[in-house]
Backbone as CSV, one residue per row, in Angstrom:
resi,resn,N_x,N_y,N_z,CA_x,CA_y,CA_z,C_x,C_y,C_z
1,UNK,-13.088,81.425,-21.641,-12.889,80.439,-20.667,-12.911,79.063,-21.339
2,UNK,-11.773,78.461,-20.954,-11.645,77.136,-21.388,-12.220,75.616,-20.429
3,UNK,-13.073,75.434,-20.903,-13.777,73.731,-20.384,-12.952,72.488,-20.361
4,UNK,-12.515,71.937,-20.067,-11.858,70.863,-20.027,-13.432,69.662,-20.521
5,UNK,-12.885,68.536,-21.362,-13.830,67.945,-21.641,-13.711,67.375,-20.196
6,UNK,-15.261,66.546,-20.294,-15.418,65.917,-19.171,-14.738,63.947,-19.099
7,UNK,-14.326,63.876,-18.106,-13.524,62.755,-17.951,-14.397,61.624,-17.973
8,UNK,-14.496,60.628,-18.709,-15.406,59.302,-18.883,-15.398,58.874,-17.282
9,UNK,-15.982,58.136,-16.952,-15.749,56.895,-15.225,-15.332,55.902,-15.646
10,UNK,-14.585,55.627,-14.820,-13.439,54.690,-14.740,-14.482,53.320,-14.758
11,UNK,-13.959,52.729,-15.558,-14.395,51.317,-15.359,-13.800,50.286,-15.139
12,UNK,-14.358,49.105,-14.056,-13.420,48.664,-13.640,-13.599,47.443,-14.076
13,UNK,-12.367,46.767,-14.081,-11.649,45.293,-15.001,-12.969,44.337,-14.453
14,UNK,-13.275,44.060,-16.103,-13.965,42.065,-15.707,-13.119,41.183,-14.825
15,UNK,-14.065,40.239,-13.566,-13.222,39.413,-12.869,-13.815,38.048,-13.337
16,UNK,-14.817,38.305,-13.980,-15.480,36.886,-15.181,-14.465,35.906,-15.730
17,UNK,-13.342,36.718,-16.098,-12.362,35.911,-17.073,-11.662,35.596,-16.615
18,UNK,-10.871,36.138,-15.331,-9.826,35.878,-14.253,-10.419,35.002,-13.677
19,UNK,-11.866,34.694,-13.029,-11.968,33.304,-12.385,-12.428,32.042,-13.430
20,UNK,-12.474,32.488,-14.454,-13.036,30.966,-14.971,-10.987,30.709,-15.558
21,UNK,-10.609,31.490,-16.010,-8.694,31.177,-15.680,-8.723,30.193,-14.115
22,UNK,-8.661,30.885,-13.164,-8.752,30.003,-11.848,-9.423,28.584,-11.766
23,UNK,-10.232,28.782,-11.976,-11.111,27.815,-11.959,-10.762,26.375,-12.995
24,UNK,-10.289,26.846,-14.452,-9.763,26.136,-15.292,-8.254,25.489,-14.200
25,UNK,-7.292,26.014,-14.044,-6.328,25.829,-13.776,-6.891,24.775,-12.550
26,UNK,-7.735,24.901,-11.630,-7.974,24.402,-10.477,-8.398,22.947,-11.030
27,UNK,-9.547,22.886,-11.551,-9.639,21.880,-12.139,-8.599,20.895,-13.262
28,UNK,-7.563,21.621,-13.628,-6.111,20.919,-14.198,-5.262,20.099,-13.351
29,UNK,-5.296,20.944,-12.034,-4.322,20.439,-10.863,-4.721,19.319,-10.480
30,UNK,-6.125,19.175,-10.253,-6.361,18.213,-9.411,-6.577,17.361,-10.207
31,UNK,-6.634,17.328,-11.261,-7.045,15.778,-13.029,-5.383,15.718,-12.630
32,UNK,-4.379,16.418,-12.631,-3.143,15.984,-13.026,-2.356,15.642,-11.620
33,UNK,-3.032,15.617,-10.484,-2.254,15.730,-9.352,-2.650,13.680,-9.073
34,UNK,-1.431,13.363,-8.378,-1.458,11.839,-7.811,-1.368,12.269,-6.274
35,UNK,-2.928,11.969,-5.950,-3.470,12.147,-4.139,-2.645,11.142,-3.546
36,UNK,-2.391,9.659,-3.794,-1.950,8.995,-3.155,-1.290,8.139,-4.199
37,UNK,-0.539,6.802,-3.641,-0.077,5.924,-4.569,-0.847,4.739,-3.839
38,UNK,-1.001,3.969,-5.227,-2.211,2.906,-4.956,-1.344,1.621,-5.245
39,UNK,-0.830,1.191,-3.634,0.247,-0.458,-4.155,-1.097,-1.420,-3.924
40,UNK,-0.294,-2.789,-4.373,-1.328,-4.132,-4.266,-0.263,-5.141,-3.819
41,UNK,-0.672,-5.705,-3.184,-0.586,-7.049,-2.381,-0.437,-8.441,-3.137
42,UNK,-0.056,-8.644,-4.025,-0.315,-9.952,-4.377,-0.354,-11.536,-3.493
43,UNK,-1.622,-11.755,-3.010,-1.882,-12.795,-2.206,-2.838,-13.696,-2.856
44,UNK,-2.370,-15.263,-2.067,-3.906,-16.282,-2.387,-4.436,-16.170,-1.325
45,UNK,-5.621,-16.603,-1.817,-6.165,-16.959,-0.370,-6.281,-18.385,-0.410
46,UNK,-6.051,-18.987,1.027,-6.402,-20.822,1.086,-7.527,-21.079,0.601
47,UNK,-7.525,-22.115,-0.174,-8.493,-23.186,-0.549,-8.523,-24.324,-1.266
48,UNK,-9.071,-25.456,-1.310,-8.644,-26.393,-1.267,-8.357,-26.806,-2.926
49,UNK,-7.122,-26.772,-2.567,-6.190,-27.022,-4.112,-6.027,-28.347,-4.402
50,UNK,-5.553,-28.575,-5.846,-5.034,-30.184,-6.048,-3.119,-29.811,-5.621
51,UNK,-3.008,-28.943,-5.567,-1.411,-29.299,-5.224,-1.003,-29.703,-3.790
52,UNK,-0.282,-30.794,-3.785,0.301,-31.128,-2.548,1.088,-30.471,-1.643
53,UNK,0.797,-29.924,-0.336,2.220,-29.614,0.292,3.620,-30.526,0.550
54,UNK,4.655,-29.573,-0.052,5.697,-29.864,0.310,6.720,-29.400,1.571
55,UNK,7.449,-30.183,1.837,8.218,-29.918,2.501,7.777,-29.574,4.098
56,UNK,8.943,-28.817,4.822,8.256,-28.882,6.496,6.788,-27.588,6.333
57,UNK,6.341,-27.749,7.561,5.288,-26.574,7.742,5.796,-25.176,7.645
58,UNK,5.193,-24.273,6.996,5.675,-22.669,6.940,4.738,-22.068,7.316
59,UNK,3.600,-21.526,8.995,2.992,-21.021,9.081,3.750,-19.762,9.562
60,UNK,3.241,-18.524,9.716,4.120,-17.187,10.265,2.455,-16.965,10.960
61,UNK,2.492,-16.772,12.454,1.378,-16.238,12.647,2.078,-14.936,13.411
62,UNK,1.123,-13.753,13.000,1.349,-12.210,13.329,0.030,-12.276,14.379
63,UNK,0.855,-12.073,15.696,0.278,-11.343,16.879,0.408,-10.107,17.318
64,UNK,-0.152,-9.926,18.279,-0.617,-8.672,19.092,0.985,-8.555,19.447
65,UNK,1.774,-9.613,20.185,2.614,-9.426,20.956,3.855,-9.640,20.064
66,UNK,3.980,-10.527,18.522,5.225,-10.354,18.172,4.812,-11.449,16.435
67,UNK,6.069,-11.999,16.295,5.658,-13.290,15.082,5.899,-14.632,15.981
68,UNK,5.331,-15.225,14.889,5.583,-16.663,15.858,5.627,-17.404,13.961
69,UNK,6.633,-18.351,14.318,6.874,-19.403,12.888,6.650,-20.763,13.388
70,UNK,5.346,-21.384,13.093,5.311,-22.778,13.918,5.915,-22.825,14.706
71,UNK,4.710,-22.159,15.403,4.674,-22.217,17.150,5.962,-21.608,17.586
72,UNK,7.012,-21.332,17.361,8.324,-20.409,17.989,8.172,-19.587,18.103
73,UNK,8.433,-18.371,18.737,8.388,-17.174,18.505,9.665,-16.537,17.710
74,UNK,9.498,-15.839,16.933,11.227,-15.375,16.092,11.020,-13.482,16.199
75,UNK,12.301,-12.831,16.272,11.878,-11.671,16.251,11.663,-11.303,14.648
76,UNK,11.298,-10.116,14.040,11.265,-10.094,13.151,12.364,-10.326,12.454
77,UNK,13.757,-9.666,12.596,14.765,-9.793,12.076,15.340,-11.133,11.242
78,UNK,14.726,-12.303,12.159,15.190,-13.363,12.148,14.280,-14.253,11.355
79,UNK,13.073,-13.707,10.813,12.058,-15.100,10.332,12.761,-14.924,9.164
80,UNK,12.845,-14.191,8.178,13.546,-14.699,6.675,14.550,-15.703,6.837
81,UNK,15.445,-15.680,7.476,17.070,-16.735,7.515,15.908,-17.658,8.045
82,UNK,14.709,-18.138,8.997,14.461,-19.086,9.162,13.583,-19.921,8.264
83,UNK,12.783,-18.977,7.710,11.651,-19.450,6.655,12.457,-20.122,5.596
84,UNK,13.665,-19.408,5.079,14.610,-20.114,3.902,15.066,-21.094,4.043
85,UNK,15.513,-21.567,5.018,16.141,-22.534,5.507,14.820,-23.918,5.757
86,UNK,13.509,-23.561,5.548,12.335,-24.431,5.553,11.937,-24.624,4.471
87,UNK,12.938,-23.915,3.368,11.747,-24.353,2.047,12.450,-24.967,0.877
88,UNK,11.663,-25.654,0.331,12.210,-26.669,-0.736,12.250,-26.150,-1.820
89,UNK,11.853,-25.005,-2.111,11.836,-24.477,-3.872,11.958,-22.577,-2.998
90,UNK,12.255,-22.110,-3.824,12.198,-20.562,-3.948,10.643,-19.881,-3.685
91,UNK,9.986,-20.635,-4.617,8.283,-20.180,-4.669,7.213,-21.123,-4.091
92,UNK,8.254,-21.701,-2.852,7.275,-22.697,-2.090,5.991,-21.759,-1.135
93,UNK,4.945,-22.099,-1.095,4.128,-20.988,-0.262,4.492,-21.057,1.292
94,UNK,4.200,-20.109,1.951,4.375,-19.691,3.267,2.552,-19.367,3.697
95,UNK,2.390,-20.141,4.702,0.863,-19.242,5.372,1.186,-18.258,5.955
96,UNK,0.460,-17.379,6.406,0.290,-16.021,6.963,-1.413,-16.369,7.580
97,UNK,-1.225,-15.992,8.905,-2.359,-16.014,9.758,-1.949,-14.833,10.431
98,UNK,-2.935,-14.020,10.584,-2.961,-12.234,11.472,-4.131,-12.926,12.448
99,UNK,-3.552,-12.513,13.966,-4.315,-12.888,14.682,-5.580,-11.360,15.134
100,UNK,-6.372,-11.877,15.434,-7.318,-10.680,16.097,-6.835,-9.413,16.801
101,UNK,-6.769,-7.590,15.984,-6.062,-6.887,16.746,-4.764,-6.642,16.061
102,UNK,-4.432,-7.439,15.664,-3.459,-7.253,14.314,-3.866,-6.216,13.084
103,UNK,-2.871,-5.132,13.012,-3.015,-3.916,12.241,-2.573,-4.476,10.894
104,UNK,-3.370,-3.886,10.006,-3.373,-4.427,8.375,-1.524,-3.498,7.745
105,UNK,-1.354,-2.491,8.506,-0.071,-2.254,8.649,0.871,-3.371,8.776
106,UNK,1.157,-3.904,9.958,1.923,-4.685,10.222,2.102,-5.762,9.437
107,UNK,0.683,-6.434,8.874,1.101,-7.542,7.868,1.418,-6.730,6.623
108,UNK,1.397,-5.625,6.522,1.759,-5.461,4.949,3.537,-5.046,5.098
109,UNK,3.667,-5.190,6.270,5.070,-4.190,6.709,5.932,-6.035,6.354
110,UNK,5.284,-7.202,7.245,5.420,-8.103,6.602,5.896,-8.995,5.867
111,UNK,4.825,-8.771,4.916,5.041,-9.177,3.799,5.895,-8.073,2.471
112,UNK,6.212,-7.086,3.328,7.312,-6.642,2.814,8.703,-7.183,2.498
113,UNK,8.697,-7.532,4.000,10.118,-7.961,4.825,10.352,-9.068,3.900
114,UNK,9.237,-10.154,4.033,9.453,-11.533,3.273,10.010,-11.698,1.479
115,UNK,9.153,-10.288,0.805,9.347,-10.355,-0.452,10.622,-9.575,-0.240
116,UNK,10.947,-8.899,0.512,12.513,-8.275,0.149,13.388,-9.898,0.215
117,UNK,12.745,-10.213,1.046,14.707,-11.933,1.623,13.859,-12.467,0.300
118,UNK,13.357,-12.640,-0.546,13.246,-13.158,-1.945,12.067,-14.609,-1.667
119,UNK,11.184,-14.311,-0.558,9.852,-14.941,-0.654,8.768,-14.298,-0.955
120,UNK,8.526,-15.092,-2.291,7.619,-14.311,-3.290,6.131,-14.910,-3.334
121,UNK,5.700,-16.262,-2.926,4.695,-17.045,-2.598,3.910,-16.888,-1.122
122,UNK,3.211,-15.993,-0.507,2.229,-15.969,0.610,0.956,-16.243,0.242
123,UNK,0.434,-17.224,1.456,-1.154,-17.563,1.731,-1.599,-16.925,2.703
124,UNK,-3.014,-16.352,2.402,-3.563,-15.923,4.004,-4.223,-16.422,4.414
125,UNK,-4.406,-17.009,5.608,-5.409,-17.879,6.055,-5.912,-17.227,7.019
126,UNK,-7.344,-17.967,7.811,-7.919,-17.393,9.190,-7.215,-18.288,9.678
């Protein structure tokens, strides 16, 4: 009579090495991943300078209800053709006043608008 040897037990695969693999990789993704994009604002803030103002007034105040450009109201569309037409140099400053309730959105939406029509100088004031 013939015995068959006896069959070892199965042993089953290390998962030691497969998660520190995971784990490596996990920690790669997120060192190499960009969560968000981080823009900046380039603004002054008012204070009392030696340079003189020139030229007419350029306030833009951002309300609840719309813009207003010394005291007018303008829709948005329309303050660049008007602001240009107020300024004596290219990099003359413009104020910016956000009234109370005013979303930090909206002025950055803004001062988008302004640096696209090629006004590159904003102040923020209270």
């Amino acid at each position: 009579m013939k015995l068959a040897p006896p069959q070892p037990p199965r042993r089953r695969p290390g998962l030691t090495a497969m998660v520190d693999v995971v784990f490596l990789l996990l920690v790669f993704f997120m060192l190499a991943a960009r969560f968000g994009t981080d823009t900046s604002l380039p603004l002054a803030l008012a204070a009392g300078g030696d340079d003189a103002w020139q030229g007419p007034p350029r306030l833009i105040e951002l309300t609840v209800q719309g813009t207003v450009l010394n005291g007018q109201p303008l829709p948005p569309e329309a303050l660049a053709g008007a602001l240009i037409a107020l300024m004596p140099r290219p990099d003359a400053p413009v104020l910016l006043r956000a009234a109370p309730g005013v979303t930090l959105d909206r002025l950055t939406l803004l001062l988008d608008d302004l640096r696209a029509a090629g006004i590159t100088s904003a102040v923020l004031v209270e």
